[in-house]
N, C-alpha and C positions, 0 to 999 in steps of 0.2 A: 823694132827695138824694144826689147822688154823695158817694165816700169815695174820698177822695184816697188812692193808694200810696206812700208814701217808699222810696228805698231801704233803710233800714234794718229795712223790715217785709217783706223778701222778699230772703231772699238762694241762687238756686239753686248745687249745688255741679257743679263742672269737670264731675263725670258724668254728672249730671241734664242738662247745658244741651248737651253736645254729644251729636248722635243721629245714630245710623249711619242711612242710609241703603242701597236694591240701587243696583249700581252694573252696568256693562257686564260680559259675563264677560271675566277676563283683567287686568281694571283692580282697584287697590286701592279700599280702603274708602274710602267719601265719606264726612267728617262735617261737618254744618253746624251751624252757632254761632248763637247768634239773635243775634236783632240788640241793638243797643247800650241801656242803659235808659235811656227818654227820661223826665227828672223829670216832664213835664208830662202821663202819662197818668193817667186814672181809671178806676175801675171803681164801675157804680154795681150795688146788692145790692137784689133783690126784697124783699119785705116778711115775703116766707118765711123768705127768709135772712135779715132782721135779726131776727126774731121766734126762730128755732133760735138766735143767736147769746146772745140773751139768757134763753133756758130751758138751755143750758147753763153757763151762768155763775151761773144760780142752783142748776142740780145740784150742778154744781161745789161751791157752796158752803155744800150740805146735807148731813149725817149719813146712811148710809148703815143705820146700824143703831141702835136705839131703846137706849141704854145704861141708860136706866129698866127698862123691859122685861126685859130682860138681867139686869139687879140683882134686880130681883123675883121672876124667874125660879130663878134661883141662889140666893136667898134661899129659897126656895122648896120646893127640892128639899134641901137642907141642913137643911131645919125636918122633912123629912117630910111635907108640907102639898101636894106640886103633885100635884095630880089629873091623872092620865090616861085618858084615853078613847079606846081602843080601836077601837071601832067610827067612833067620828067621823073617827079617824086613816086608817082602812080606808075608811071612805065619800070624803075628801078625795083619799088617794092614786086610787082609783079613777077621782075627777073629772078629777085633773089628766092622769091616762092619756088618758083621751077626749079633752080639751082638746089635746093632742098630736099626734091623728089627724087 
């Protein structure tokens, strides 16, 4: 399904839209302008790209960090109660070394 452009969903700026150019030696800078924006163009977007457009808009609008977690955690170590493991912390950083190479 094409997706229509309006102008108001694209606005490049003075410097973005004019681009130098090589030009002869001797002669100044050429800059060309694009051309004028025709209301009637489309762009139509692969199914990849409607699919990325809508897994970010759901990142967008998911919690980055478990604030449960966090509380419990904090809760936690302020009680005396959070268990730490050593070894398992040394076993992980190790994994993730490898996972790096």
């Amino acid at each position: 399904m094409p997706e229509k452009i309006t102008s108001g969903s694209f606005r490049p700026t003075e410097a973005a839209s004019a681009r130098r150019t090589d030009a002869k030696p001797g002669s100044g800078p050429v800059l060309r302008r694009p051309a004028p924006h025709d209301a009637g163009d489309t762009v139509e977007l692969t199914h990849s790209a409607k699919l990325m457009s809508r897994l970010e808009d759901a990142v967008a609008g998911s919690s980055i960090v478990d604030a449960g977690r966090v509380r419990s955690i904090k809760d936690a170590l302020a009680a005396g109660t959070y268990a730490i493991d050593p070894d398992r912390i040394a076993e992980r950083m190790i994994r993730a070394e490898r996972e790096l190479r």
